[in-house]
Each structure stands twice: as C-alpha cells, then as structure tokens.
N, CA, C and O atoms as CSV, one atom per row, in Angstrom:
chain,resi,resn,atom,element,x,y,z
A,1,UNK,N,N,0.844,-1.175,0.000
A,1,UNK,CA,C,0.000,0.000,0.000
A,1,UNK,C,C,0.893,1.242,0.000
A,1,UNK,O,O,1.631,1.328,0.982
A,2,UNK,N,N,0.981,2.340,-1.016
A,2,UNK,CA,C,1.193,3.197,-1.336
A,2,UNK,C,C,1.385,4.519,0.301
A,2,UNK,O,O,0.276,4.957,0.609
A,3,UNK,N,N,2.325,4.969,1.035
A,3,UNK,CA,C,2.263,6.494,1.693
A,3,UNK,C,C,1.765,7.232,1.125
A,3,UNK,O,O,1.814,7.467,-0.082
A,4,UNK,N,N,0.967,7.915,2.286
A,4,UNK,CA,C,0.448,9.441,1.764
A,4,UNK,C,C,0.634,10.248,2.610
A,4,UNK,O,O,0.617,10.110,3.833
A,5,UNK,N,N,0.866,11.353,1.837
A,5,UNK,CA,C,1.375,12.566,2.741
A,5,UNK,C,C,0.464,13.279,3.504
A,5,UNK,O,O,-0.429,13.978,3.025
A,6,UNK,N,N,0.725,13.073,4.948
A,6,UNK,CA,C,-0.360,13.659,6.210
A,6,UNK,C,C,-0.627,15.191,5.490
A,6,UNK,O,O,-1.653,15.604,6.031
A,7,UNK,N,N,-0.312,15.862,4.842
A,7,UNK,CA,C,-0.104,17.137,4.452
A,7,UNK,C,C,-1.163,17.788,3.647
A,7,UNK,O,O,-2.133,18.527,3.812
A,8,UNK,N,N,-0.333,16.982,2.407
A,8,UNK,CA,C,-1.015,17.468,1.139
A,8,UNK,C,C,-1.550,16.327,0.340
A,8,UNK,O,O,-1.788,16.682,-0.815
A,9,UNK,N,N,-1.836,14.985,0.594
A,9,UNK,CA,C,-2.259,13.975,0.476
A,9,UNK,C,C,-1.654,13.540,-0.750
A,9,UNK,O,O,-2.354,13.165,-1.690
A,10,UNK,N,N,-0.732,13.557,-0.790
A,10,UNK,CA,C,-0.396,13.093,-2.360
A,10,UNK,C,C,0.551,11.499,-1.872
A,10,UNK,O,O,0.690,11.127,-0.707
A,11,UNK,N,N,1.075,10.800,-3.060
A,11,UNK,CA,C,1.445,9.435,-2.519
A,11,UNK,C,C,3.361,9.732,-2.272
A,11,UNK,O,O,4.184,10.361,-2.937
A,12,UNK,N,N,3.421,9.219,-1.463
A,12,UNK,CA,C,4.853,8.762,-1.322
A,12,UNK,C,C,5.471,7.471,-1.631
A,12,UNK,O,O,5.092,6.345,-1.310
A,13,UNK,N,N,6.536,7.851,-2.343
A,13,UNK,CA,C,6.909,6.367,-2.648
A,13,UNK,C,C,7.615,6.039,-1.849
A,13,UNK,O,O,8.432,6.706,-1.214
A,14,UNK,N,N,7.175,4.122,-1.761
A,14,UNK,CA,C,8.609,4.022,-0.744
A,14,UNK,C,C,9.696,3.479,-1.083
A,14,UNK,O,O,9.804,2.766,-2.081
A,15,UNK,N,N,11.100,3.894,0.112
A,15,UNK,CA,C,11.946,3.291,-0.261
A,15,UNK,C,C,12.330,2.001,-0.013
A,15,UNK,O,O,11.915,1.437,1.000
A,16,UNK,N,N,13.313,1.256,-1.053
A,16,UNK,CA,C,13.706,0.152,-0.587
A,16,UNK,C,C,14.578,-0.082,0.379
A,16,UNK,O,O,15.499,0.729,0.285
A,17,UNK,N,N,14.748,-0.961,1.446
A,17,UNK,CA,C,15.922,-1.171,2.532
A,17,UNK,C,C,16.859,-0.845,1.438
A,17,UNK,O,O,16.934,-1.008,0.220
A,18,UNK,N,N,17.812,-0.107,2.775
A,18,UNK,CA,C,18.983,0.240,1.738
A,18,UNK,C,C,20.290,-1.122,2.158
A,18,UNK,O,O,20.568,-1.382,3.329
A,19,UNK,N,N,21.027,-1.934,0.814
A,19,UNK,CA,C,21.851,-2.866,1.408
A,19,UNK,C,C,23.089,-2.941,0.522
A,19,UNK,O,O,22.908,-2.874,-0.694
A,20,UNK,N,N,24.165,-3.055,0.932
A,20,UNK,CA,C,25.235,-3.440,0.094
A,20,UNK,C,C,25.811,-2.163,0.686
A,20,UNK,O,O,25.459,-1.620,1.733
A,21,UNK,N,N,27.072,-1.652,-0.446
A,21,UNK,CA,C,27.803,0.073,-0.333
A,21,UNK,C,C,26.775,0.747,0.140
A,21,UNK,O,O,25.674,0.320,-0.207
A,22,UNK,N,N,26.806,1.938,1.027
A,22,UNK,CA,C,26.118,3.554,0.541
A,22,UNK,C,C,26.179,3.999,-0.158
A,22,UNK,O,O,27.323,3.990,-0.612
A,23,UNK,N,N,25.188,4.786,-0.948
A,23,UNK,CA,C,25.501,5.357,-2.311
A,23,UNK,C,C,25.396,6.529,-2.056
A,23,UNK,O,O,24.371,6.807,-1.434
A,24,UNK,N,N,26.393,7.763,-2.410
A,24,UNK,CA,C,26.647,8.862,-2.631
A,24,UNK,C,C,27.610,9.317,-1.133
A,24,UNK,O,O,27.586,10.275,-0.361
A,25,UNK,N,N,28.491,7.939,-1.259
A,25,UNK,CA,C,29.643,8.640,-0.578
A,25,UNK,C,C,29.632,7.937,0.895
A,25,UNK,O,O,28.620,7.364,1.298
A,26,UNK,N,N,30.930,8.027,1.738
A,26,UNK,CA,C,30.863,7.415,3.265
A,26,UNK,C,C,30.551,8.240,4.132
A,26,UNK,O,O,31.104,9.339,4.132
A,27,UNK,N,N,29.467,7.871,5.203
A,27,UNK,CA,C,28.803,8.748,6.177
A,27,UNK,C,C,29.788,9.277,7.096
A,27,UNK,O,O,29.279,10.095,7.862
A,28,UNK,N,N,31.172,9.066,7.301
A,28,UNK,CA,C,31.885,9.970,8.510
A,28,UNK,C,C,33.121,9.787,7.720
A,28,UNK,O,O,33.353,9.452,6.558
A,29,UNK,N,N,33.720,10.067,8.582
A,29,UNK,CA,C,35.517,10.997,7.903
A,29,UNK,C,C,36.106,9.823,7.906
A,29,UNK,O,O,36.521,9.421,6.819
A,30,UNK,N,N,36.331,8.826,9.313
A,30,UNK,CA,C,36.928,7.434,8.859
A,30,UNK,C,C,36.652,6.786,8.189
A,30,UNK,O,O,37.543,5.998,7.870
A,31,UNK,N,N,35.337,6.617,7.514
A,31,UNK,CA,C,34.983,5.905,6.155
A,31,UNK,C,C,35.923,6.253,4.874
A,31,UNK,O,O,36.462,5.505,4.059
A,32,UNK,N,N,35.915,8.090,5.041
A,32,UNK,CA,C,36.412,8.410,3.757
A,32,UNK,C,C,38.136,7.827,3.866
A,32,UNK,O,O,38.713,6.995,3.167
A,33,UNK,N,N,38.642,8.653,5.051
A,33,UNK,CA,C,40.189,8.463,5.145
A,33,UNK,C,C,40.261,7.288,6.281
A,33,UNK,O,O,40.704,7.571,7.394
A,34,UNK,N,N,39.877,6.142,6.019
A,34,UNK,CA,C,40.236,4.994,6.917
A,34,UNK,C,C,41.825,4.803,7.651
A,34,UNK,O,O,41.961,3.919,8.496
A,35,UNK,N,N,42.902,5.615,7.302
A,35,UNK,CA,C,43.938,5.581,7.626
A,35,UNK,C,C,44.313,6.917,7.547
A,35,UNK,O,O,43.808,7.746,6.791
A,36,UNK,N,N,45.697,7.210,8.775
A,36,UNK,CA,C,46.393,8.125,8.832
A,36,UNK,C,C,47.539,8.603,7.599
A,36,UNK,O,O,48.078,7.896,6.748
A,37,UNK,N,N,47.675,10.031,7.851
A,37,UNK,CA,C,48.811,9.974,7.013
A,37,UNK,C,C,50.526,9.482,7.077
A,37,UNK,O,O,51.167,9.581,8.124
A,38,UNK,N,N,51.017,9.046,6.031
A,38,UNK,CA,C,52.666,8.730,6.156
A,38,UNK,C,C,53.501,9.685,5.717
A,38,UNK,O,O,53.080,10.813,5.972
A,39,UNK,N,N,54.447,9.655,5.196
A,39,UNK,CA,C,55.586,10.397,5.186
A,39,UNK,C,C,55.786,10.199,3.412
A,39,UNK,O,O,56.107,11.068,2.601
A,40,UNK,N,N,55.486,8.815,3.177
A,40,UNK,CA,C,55.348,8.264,2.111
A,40,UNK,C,C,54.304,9.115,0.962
A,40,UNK,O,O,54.447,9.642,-0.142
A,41,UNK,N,N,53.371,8.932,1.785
A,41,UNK,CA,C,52.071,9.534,1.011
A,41,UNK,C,C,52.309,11.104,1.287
A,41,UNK,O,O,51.787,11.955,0.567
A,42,UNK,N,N,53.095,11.410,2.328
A,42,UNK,CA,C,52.709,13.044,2.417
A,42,UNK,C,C,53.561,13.515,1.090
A,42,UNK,O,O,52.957,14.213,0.275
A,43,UNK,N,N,55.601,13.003,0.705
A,43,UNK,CA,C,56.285,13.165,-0.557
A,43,UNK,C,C,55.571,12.801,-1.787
A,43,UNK,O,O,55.759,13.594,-2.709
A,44,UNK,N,N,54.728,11.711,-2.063
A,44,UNK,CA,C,53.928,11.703,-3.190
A,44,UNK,C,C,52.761,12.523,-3.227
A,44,UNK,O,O,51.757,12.061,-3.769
A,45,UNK,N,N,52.735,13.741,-2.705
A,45,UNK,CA,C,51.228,14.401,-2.520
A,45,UNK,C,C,52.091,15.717,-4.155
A,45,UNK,O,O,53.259,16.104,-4.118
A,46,UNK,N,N,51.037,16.097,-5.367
A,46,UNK,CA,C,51.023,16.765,-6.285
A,46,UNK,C,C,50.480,18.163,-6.139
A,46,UNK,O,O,49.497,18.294,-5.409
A,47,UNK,N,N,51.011,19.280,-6.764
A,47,UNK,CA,C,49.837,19.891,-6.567
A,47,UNK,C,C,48.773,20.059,-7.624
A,47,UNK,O,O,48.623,19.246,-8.537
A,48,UNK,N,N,48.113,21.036,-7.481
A,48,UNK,CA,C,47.000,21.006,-8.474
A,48,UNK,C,C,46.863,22.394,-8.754
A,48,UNK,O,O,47.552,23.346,-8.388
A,49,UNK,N,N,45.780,22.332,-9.516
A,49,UNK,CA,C,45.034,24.172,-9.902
A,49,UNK,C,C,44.563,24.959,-8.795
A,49,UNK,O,O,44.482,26.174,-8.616
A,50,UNK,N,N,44.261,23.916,-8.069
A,50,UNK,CA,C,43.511,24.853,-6.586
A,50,UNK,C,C,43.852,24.017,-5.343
A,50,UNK,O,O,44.042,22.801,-5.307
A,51,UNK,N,N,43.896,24.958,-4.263
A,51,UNK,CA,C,44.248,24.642,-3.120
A,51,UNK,C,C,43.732,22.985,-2.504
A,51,UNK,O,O,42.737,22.476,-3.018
A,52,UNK,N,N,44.084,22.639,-1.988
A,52,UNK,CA,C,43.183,21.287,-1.515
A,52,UNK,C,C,43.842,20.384,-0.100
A,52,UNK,O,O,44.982,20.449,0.362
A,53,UNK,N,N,42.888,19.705,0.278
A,53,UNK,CA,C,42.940,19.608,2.200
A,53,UNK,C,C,43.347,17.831,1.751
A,53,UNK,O,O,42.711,17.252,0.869
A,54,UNK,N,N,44.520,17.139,2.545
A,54,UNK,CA,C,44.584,16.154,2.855
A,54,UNK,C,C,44.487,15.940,4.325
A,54,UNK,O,O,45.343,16.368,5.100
A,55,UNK,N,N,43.301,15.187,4.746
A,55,UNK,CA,C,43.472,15.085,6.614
A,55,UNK,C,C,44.541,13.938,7.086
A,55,UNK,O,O,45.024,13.065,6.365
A,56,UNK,N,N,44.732,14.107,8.159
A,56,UNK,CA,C,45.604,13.005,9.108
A,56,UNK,C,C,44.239,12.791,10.169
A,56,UNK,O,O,43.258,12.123,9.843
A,57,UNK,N,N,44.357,13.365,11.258
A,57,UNK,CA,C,42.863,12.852,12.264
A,57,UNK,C,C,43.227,13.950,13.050
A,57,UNK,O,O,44.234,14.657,13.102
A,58,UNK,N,N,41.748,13.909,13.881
A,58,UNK,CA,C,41.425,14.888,14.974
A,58,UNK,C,C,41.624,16.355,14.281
A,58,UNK,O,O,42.093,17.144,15.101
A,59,UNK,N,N,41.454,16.793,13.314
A,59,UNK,CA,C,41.554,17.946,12.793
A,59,UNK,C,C,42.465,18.574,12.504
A,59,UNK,O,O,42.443,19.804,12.538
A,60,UNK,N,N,43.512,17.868,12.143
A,60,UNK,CA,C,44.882,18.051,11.674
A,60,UNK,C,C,44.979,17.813,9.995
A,60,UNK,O,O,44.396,16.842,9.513
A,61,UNK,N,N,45.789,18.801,9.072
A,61,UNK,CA,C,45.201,18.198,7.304
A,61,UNK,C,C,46.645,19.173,7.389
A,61,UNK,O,O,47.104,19.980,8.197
A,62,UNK,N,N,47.121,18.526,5.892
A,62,UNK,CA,C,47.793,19.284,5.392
A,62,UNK,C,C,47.041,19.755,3.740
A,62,UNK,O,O,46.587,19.267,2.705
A,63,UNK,N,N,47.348,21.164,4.489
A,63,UNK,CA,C,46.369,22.142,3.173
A,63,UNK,C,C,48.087,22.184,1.839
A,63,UNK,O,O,49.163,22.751,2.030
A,64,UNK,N,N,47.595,21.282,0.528
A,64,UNK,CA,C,48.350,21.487,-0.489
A,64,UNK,C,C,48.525,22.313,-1.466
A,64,UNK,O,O,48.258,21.708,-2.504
A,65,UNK,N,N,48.996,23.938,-1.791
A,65,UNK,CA,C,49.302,24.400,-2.644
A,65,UNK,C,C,49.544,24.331,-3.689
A,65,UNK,O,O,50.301,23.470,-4.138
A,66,UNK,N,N,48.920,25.296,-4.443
A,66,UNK,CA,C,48.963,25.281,-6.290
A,66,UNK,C,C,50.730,25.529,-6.349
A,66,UNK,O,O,51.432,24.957,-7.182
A,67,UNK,N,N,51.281,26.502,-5.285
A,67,UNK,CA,C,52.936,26.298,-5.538
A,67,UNK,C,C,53.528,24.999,-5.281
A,67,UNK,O,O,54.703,24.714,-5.511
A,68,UNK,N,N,52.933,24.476,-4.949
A,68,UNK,CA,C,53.684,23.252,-4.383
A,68,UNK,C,C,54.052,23.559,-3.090
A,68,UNK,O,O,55.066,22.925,-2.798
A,69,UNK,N,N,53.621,24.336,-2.093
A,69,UNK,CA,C,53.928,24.078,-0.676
A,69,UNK,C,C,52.883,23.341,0.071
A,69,UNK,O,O,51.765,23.479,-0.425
A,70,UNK,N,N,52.956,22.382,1.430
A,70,UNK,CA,C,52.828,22.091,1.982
A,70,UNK,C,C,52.669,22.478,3.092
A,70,UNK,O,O,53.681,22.291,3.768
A,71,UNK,N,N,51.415,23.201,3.922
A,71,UNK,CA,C,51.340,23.894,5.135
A,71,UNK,C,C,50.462,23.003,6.000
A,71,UNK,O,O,49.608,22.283,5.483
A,72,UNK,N,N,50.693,23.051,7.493
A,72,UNK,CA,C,49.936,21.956,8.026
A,72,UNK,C,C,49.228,23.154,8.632
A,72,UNK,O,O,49.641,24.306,8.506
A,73,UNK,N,N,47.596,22.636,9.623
A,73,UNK,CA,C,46.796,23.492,9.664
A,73,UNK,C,C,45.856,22.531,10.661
A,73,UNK,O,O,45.628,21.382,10.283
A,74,UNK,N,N,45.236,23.066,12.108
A,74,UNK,CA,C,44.555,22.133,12.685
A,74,UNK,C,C,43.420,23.036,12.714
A,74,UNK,O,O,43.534,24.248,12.898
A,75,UNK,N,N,42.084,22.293,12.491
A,75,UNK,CA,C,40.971,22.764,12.435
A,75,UNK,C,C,40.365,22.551,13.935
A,75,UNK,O,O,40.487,21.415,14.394
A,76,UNK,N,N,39.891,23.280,14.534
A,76,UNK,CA,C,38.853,23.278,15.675
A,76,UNK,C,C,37.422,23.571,15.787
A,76,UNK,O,O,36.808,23.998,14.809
A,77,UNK,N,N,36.804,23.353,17.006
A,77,UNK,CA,C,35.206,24.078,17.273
A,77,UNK,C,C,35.465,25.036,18.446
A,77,UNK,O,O,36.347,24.471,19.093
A,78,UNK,N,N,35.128,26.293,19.111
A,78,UNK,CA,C,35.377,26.927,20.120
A,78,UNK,C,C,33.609,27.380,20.382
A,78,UNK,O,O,33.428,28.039,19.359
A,79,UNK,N,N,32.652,27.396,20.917
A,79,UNK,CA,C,31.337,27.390,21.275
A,79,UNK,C,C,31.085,27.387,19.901
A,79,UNK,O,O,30.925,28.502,19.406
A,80,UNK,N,N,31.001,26.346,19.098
A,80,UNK,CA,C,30.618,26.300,17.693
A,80,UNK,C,C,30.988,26.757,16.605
A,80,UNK,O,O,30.530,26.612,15.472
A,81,UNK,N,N,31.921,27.373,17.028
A,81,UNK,CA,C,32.521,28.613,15.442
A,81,UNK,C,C,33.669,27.848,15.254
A,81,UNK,O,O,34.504,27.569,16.115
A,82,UNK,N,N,33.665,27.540,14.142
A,82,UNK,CA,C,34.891,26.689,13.498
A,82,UNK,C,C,36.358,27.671,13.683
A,82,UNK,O,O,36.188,28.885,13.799
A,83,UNK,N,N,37.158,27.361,13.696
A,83,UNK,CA,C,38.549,28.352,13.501
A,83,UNK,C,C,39.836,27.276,13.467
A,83,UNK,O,O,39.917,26.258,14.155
A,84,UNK,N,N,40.719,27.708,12.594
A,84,UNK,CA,C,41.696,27.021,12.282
A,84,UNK,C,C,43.207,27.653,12.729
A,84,UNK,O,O,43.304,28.879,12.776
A,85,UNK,N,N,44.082,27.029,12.972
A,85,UNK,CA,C,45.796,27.019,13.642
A,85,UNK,C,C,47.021,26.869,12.969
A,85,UNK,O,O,47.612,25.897,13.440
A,86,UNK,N,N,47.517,27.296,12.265
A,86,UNK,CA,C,48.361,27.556,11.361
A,86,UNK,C,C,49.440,27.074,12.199
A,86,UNK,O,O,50.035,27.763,13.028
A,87,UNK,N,N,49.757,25.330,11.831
A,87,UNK,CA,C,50.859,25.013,12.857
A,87,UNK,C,C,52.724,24.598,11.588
A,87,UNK,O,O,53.619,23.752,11.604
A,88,UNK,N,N,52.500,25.356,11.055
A,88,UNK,CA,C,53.972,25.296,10.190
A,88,UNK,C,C,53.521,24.525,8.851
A,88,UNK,O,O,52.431,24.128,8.439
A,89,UNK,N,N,55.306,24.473,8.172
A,89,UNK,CA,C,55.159,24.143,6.891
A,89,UNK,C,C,55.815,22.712,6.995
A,89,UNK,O,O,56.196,22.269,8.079
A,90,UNK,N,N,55.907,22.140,6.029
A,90,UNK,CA,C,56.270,20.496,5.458
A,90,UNK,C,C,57.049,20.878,4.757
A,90,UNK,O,O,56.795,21.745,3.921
A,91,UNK,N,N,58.509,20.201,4.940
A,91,UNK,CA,C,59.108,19.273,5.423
A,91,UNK,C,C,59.886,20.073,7.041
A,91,UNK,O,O,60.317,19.310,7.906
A,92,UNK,N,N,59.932,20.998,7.164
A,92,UNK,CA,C,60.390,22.021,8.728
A,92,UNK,C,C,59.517,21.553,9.659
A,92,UNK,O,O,59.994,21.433,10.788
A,93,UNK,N,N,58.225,21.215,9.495
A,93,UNK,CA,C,57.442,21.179,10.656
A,93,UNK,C,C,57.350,19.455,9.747
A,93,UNK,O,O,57.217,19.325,8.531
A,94,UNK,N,N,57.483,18.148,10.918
A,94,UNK,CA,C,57.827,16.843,10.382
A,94,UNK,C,C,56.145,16.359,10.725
A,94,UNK,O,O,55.577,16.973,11.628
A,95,UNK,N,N,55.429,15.323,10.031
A,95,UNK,CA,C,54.469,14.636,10.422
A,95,UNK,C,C,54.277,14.605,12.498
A,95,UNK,O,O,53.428,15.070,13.258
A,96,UNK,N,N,55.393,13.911,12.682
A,96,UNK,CA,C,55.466,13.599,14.207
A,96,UNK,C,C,55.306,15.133,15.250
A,96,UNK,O,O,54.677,15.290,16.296
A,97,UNK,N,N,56.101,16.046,14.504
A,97,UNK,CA,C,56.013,17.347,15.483
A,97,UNK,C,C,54.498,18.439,14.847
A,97,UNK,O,O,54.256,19.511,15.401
A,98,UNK,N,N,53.919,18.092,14.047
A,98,UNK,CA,C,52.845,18.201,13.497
A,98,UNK,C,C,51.320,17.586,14.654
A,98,UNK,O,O,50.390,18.209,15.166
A,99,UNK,N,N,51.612,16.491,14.668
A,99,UNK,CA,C,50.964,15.924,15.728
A,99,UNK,C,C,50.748,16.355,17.058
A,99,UNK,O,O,49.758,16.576,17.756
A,100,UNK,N,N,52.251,16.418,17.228
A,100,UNK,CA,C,52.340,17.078,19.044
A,100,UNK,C,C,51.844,18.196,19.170
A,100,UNK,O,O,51.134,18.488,20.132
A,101,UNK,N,N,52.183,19.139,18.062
A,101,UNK,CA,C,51.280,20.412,18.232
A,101,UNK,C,C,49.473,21.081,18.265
A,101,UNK,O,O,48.784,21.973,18.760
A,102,UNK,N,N,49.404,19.767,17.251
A,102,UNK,CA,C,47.858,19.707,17.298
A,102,UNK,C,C,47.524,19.195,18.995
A,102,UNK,O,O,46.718,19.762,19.732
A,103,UNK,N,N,48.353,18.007,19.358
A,103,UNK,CA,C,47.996,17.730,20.727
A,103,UNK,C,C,48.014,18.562,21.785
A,103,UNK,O,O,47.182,18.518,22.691
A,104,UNK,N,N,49.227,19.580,21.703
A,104,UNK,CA,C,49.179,20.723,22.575
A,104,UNK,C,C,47.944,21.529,22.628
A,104,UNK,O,O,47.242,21.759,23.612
A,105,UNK,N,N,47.771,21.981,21.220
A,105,UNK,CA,C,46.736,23.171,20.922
A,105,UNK,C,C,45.397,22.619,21.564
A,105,UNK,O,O,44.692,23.391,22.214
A,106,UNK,N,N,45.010,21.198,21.380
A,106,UNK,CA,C,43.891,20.392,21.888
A,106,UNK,C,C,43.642,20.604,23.277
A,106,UNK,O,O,42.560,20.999,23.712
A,107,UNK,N,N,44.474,20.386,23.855
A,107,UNK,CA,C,44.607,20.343,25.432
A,107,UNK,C,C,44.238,21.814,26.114
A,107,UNK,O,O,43.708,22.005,27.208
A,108,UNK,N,N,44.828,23.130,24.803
A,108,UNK,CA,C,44.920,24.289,25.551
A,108,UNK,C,C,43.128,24.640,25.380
A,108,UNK,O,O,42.538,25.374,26.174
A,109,UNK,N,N,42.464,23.970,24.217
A,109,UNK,CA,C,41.079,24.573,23.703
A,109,UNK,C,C,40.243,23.758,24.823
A,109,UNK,O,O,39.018,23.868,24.881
C-alpha cells in the first residue's frame, strides 16, 4: 500500500531497505580516510590548480598548494565557530612534530 502525505495527500513512494555500499559517498571521515597519514604519502602528494585539504585525524590536514607548498593546519570548534591554527610548513614542521602540536593546541582549547 502506497504512503500518503499527512499534508497534502499526495502518494509517497517508498523506499527500498537500503543494502550493500552507501551510495553517494561514506557517512563519517573514517569511512572516507580509513587511515592516517605517512611520510610516504605526504612526498607523493602533487599539486593542483587549486588549493586542496589532505586530513591526518582529529583535525589536523595538510592544506596542499597550487605552488607546491605544503602547510599543516589544525581545524577546531570553540562554542561552535569553526577556527583554524596555522601550525607550520612540510618538510620544517615533520608529520610527528605536526601531531604534538595539534595535541598541545587540543589540550589548551
């Protein structure tokens, strides 16, 4: 038997259980980036035409430049307003001391 809309009475179709993949993408961030970043993957990173975000976790990404630089950058929430931490550049600022700093900054928010 066909839904109808409490509303405006018209029919709703229904959907089928949804099974197998999700379609139109993974519902949280570890779906998308199931793994951290390496050192490996950070030297094979290209740049492109436009700026673009590779994450590591907890709100840590390295934002990749159309010059080809590498700046790391930790994203936060402070009573809801997003704001971001400009914690150095790649290869000066290393994956590992990248981390610690996000961990510091964490602790201080």
């Amino acid at each position: 038997m066909p839904l109808v809309c409490s509303v405006c009475s018209h029919h709703v179709p229904s959907r089928p259980a949804q099974s197998g993949p999700r379609i139109g993408g993974p519902r949280t961030f570890q779906e998308a980036w199931p793994t951290v970043l390496t050192n490996v993957q950070i030297r094979a990173l290209q740049p492109r035409a436009r700026p673009y975000k590779v994450p590591d976790r907890d709100g840590l990404y390295l934002l990749v430049q159309p010059s080809g630089s590498l700046l790391w950058r930790f994203r936060y929430k402070i009573f809801g307003v997003e704001r971001k931490l400009s914690l150095g550049r790649y290869p000066e600022v290393s994956l590992k001391q990248a981390r610690e700093k996000r961990d510091e900054a964490r602790a201080e928010v």
